[in-house]
C-alpha positions as CSV (number, residue, x, y, z in Angstrom):
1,X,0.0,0.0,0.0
2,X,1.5,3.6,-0.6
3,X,1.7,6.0,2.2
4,X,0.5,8.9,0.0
5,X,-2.4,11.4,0.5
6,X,-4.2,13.3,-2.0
7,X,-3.8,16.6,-2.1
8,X,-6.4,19.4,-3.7
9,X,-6.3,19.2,-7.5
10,X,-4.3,16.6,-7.9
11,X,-5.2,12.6,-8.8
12,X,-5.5,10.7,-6.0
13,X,-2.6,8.0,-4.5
14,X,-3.8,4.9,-5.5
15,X,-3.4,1.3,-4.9
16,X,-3.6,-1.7,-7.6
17,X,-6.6,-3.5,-8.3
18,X,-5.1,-6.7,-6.8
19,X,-4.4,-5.2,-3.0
20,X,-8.5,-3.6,-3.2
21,X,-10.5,-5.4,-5.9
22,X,-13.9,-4.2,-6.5
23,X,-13.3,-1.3,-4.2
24,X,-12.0,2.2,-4.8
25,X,-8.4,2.3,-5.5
26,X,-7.9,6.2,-4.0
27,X,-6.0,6.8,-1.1
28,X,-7.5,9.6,1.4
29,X,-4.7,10.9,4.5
30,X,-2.9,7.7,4.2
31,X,-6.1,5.6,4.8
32,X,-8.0,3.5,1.2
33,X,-11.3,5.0,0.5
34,X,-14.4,3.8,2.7
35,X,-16.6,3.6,-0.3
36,X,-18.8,0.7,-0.6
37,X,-17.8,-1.9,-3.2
38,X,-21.3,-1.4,-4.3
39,X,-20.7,2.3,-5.5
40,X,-17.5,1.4,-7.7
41,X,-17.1,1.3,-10.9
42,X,-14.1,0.2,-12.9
43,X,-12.1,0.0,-9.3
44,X,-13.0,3.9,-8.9
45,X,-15.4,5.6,-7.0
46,X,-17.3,9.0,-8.2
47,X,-15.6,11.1,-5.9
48,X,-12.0,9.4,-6.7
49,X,-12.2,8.7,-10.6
50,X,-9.8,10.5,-12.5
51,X,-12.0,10.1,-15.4
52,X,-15.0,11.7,-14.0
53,X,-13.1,14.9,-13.3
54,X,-15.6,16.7,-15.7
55,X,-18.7,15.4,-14.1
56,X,-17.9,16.5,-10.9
57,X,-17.1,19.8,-11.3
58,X,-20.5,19.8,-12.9
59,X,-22.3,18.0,-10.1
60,X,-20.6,20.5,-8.0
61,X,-21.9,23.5,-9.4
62,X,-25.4,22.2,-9.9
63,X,-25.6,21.3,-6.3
64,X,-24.5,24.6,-5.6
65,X,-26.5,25.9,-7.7
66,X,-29.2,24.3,-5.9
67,X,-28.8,25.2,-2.7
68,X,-28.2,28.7,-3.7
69,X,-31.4,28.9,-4.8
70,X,-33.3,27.6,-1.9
71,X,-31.1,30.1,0.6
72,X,-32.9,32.6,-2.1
73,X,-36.1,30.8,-1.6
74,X,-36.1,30.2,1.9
75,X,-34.5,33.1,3.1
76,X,-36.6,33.9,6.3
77,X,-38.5,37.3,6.9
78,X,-36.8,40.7,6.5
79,X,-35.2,42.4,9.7
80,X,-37.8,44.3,11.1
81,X,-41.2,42.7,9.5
82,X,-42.5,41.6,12.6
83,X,-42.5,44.7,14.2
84,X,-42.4,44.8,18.1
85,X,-43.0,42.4,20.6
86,X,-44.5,43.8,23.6
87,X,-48.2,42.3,23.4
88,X,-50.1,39.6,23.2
89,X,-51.9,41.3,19.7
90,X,-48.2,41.6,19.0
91,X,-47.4,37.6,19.4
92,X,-50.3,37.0,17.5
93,X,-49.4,39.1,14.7
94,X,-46.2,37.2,14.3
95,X,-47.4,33.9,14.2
96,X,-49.7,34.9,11.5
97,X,-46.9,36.7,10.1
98,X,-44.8,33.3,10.1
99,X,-47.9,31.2,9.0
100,X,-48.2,33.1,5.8
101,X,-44.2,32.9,5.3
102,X,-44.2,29.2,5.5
103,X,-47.3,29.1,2.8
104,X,-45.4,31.4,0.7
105,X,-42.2,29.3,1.3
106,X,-40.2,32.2,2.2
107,X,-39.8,30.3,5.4
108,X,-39.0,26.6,6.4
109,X,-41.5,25.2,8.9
110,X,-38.8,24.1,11.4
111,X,-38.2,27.9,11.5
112,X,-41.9,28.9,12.0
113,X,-42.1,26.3,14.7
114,X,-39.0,27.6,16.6
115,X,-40.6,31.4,16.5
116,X,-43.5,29.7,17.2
117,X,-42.1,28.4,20.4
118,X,-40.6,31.5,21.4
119,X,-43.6,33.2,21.2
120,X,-45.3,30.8,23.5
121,X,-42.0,31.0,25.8
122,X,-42.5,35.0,26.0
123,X,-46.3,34.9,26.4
124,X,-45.8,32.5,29.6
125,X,-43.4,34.6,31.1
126,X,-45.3,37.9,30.2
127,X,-48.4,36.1,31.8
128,X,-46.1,35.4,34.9
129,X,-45.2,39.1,35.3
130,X,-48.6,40.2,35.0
131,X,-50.1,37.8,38.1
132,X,-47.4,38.3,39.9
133,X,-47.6,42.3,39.5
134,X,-51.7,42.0,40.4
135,X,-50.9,39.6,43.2
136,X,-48.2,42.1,45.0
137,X,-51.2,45.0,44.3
138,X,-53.3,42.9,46.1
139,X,-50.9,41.6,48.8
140,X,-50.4,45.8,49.4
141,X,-54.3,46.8,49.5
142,X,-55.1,43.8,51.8
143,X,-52.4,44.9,54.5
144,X,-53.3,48.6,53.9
145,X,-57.0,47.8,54.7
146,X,-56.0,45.4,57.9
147,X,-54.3,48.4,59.1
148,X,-50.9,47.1,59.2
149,X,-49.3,48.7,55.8
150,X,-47.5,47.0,53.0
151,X,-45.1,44.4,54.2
152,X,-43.4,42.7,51.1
């Protein structure tokens, strides 16, 4: 087996088809390639055939063609679009907000349902904040009208 490692551009190190038949020949930092036997052809696999070269550079830039396009597609709501967040009419408005950006498909619905869950995590805590302001109003007036004044 050669000790060689493939380097960026260059064909790969190799071994012979007798010391790896029907799997690929290439050589990756030191170590054969883990390719199934299943995916070679001609003792070569896609990724290592010097012959493919051409095809794929291709599949390269179609696939980043690809997911250049969905980033385009997908690409979330604009800075500022939701506006303010300091009421429950505000919390609605987002989700609705989100719900028509995930039927438009300028959102991914693993996104909607993380804002989603945000907005249920800040209308608990708002909710918290609110009993436990009328609770400490309440705590005050029931000690003012004992007679005793506000203890907290």
């Amino acid at each position: 087996m050669e000790n060689a490692t493939e380097s960026e551009g260059s064909a790969p190190a190799t071994l012979s088809e007798e010391e790896r038949p029907d799997q690929c020949r290439a050589i990756v930092d030191g170590r054969p390639c883990g390719v199934p036997a299943t995916w070679v052809k001609d003792g070569w696999c896609f990724a290592h055939n010097p012959a493919l070269e051409a095809e794929r550079r291709a599949a390269n830039l179609r696939g980043g063609m690809t997911t250049a396009r969905l980033l385009r597609k997908r690409r979330g709501l604009e800075e500022g679009e939701l506006g303010a967040l300091q009421t429950p009419e505000d919390a609605q408005r987002w989700c609705m907000i989100a719900a028509t950006a995930v039927a438009t498909g300028r959102m991914s619905a693993s996104a909607a349902s993380a804002l989603r869950g945000l907005v249920t995590s800040w209308l608990r805590s708002r909710d918290l904040h609110v009993r436990e302001t009328r609770l400490l109003a309440l705590e005050k007036r029931v000690a003012e009208l004992n007679g005793g004044g506000y203890r907290p």
